[in-house]
C-alpha positions in Angstrom: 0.0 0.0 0.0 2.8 2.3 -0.9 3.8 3.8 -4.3 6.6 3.2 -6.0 6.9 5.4 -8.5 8.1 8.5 -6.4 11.4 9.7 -4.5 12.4 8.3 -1.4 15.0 9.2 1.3 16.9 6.5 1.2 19.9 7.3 3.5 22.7 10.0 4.4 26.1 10.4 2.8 27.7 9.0 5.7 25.9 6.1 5.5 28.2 4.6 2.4 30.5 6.7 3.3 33.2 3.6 3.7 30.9 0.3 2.5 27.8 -0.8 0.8 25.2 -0.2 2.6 21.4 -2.8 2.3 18.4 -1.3 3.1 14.7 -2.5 2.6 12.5 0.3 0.9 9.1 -0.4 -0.3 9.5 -4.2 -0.2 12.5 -4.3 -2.5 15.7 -5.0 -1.1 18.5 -2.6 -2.5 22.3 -1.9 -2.0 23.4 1.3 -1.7 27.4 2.4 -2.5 29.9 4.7 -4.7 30.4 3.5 -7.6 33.2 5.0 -10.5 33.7 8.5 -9.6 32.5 8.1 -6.9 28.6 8.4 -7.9 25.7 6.7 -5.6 24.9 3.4 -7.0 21.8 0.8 -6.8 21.3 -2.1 -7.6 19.0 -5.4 -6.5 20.6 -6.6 -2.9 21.3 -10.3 -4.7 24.1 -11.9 -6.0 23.2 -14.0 -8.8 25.6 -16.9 -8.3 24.6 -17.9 -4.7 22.0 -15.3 -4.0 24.0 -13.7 -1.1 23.4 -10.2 -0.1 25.9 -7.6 -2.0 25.5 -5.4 0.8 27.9 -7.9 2.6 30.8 -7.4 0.1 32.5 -4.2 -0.4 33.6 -1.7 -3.5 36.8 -2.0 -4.7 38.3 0.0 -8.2 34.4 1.2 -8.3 32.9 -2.5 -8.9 30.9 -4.0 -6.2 32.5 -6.8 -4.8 30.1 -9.9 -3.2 31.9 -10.9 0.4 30.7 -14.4 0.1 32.5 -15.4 -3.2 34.2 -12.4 -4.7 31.4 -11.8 -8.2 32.1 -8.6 -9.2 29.7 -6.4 -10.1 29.2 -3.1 -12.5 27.3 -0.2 -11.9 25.0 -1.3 -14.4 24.1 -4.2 -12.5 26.0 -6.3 -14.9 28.6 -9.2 -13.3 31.8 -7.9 -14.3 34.2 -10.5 -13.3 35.0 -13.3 -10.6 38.5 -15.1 -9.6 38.7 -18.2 -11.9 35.2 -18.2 -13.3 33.6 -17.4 -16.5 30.3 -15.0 -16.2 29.6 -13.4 -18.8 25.9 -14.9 -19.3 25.4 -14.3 -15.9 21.3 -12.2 -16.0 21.6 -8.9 -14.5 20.3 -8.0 -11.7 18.1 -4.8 -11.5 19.6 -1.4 -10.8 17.4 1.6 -9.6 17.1 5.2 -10.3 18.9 7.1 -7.8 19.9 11.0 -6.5 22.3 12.3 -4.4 21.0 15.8 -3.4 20.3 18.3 -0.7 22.1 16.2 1.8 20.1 12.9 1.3 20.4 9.9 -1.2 17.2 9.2 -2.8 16.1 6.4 -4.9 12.7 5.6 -7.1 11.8 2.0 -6.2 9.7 2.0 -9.2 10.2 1.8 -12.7 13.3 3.4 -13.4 12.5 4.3 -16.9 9.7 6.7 -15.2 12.4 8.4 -12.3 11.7 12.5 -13.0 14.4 14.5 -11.1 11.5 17.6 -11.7 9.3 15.3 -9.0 12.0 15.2 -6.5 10.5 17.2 -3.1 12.2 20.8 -3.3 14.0 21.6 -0.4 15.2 25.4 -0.8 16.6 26.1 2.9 19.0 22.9 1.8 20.9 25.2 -0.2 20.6 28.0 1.4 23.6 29.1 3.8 20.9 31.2 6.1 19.7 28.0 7.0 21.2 25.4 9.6 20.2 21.8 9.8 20.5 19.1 12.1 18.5 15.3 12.0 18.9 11.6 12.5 16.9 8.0 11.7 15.0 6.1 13.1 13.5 2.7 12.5 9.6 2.3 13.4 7.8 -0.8 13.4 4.7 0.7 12.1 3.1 1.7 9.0 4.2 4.7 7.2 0.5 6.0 7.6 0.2 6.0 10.8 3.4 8.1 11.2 1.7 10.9 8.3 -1.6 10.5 11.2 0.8 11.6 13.9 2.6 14.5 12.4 -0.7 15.8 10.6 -2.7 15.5 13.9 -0.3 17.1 16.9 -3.0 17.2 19.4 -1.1 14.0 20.7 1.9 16.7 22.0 -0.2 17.5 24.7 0.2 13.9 25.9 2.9 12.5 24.7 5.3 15.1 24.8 3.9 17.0 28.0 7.2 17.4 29.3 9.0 19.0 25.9 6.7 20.6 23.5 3.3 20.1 25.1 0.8 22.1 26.6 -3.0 22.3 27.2 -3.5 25.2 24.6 -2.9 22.5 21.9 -6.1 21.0 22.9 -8.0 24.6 23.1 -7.4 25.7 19.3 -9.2 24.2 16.5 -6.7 23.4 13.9 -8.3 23.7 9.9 -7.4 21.4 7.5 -7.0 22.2 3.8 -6.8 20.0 0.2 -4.5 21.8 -2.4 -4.4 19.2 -4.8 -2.0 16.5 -4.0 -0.9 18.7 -0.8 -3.1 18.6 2.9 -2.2 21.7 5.0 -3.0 22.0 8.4 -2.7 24.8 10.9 -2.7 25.4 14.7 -2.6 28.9 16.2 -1.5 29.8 19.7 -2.2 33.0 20.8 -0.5 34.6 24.5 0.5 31.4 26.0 3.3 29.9 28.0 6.5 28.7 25.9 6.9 24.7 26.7 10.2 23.9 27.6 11.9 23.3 24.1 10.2 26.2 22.7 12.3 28.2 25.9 15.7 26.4 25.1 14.7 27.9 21.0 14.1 31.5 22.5 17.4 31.6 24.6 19.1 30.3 21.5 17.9 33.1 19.2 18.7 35.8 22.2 15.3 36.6 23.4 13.3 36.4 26.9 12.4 32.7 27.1 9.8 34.2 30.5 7.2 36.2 28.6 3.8 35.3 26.7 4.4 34.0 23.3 2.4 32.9 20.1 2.7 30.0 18.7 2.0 28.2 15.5 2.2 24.6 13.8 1.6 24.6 9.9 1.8 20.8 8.5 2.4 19.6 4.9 1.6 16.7 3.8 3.3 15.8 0.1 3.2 12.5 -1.8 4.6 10.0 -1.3 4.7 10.3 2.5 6.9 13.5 3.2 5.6 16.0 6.1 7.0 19.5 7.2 6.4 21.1 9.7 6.5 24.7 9.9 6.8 25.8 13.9 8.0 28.7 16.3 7.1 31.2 18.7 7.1 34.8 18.7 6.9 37.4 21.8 3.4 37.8 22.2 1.3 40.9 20.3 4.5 41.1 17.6 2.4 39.6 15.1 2.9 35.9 15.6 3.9 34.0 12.4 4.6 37.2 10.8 6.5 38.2 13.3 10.1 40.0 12.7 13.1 37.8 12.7 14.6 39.5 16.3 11.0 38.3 17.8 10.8 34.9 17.3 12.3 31.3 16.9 10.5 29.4 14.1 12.2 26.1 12.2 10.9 24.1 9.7 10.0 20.1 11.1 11.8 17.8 8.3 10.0 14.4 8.2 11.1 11.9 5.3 9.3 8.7 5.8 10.1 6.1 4.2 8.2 2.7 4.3 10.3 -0.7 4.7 7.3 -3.0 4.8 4.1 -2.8 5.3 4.5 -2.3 8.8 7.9 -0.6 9.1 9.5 2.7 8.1 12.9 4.4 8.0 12.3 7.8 9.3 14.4 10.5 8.8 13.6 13.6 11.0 15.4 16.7 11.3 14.8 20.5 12.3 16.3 23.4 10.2 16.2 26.9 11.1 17.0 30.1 9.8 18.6 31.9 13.2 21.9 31.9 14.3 22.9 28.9 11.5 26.4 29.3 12.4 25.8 28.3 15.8 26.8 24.6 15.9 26.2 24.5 19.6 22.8 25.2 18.9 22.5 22.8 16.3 24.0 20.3 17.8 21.1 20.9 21.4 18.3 21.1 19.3 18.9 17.8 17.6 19.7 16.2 20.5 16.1 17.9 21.7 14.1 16.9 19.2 15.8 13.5 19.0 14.2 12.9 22.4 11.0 14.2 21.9 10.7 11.9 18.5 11.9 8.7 20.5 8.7 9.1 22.7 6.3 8.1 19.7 8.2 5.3 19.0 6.4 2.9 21.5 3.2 5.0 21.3 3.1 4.2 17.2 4.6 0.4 17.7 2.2 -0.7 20.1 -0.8 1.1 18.1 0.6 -1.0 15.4 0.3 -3.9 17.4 -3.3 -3.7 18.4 -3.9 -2.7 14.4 -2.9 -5.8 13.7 -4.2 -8.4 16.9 -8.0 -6.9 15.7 -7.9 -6.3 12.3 -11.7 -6.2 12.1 -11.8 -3.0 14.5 -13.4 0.2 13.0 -11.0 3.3 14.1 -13.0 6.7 14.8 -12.4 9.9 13.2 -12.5 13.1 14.6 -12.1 16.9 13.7 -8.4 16.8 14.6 -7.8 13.6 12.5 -8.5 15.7 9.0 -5.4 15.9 8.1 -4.5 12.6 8.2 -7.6 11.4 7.0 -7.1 14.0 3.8 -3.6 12.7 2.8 -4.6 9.0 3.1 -7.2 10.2 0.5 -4.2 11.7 -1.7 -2.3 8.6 -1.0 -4.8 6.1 -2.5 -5.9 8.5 -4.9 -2.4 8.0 -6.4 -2.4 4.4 -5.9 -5.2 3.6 -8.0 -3.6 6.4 -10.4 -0.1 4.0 -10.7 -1.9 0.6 -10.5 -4.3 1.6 -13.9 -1.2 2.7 -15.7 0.6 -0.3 -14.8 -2.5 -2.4 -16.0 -3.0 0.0 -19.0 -6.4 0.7 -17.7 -7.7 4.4 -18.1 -7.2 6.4 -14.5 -10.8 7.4 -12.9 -10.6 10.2 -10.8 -11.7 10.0 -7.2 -13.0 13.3 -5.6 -11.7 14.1 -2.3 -12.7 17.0 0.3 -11.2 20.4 -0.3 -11.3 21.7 3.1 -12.4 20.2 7.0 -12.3 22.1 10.7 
């Protein structure tokens, strides 16, 4: 119940940094490494003489190398040689459409033949020295949709976050959900309210009061395939809130790449960046180590409603104002799945009509 054909975060530079590296994305089991020049590479994690993992191996002269016999193989996903042994009629195994960009390797599990660079998610504070960024991984044992439910419904901060970003004015204002085609927006406003303590830490990090009344806002995005940002911050109360000049507030941008393993796993790459004080590598370095913590306490909250998901199948889940904006991009999601199922079946695509707009 994922798409294929779309752009994935598939890992960090550092991650092949110094060997292959095998990761599961969307069912299909891939080695990532640096090929000739020192280019990302990916192929099919198989080795078609004894069908070991290639991730095992290593690169050596820019061929992949399999550690269980020594089958080397090309970039093209072609076997290019082995000690003693004649391949040449060996099949190839399937290499995948891959970009190295904005600070994250991303790969098309799809059909390669269809892999747009245009569709890739734009990230403009990635290239933009203003900015500062800081993030990490995590693997989930849940489906990728019920990660987009948390981060497009943050009501949940007030409880499972009470002692980091939390507070009972969450629960107090109505958020408003909004369709815009493929994206789901929705938005929280705080107004004169009490800055939880991470919020506090960001204020004496940008140089301002951390003590007085502040306004707050949460603005989520929801794009295809399962990408959410998160536009937060607070501003000194009666400065205009969001709008609010740079010396009166601390706002970031919330970076969530999920990426679905299985159908009941993710890789999730989270991340904060922020467009005060981006030299500060102090600062950088606290906030990640902030938000890290405040992201691990999902992790048994999402696993265990995973859990129950799956022990009582049959269960009907309730939906609720606050739940529109998950309920919204699931609608994009399988909008877009019947959209690349027809194509692949040559069928014609029928359009399904969603909600524009839910409070």
């Amino acid at each position: 119940m994922y798409l294929k054909d779309a752009w994935y975060v598939a890992c960090t530079p550092d991650e092949i940094e110094t060997r292959p590296l095998g990761r599961k994305i969307c069912g299909e089991s891939i080695v990532f490494y640096r090929g000739e020049g020192g280019a990302v590479v990916a192929l099919e994690d198989f080795c078609p003489h004894r069908g070991a993992p290639l991730s095992l191996g290593f690169v050596r002269d820019g061929q992949l190398v399999c550690g269980y016999h020594g089958l080397e193989m090309g970039c093209d996903g072609k076997t290019s040689g082995m000690p003693g042994q004649r391949v040449a009629g060996f099949p190839q195994v399937r290499r995948y459409a891959v970009l190295e960009r904005y600070g994250f390797i991303w790969v098309w599990p799809g059909d390669a033949s269809t892999a747009d660079p245009a569709k890739l998610h734009h990230l403009p504070w990635a290239e933009d020295p203003a900015w500062a960024y800081g993030g990490g991984l995590y693997h989930i044992r849940c489906d990728y949709r019920l990660m987009i439910d948390n981060l497009m419904d943050l009501t949940h901060e007030t409880y499972v976050h009470a002692s980091s970003i939390g507070q009972k004015e969450i629960d107090e204002a109505p958020p408003k959900t909004v369709g815009r085609g493929d994206e789901v927006v929705t938005s929280r406003f705080m107004h004169d309210v009490g800055a939880p303590p991470f919020w506090k830490m960001a204020l004496r990090g940008n140089g301002l009061a951390d003590d007085v009344p502040v306004d707050r806002w949460q603005i989520c995005r929801f794009t295809p395939p399962s990408h959410v940002m998160i536009e937060v911050g607070v501003a000194h109360a009666g400065h205009g809130g969001y709008d609010a000049p740079a010396e009166r507030k601390a706002s970031s941008i919330v970076v969530d790449f999920i990426t679905p393993e299985t159908e009941t796993s993710i890789w999730y790459f989270w991340g904060m960046a922020r467009n005060f004080r981006p030299d500060d590598a102090d600062l950088t370095a606290r906030i990640r180590e902030g938000q890290g913590k405040i992201f691990a306490e999902d992790l048994e909250m999402l696993e265990r409603q995973q859990q129950n998901l799956l022990a009582w199948p049959d269960r009907q889940l309730l939906k609720l104002n606050i739940d529109a904006g998950g309920v919204l991009s699931r609608k994009v999601i399988d909008r877009l799945l019947a959209e690349e199922r027809a194509k692949l079946a040559g069928r014609p695509v029928v359009p399904i009509v969603c909600a524009k707009e839910a409070s």
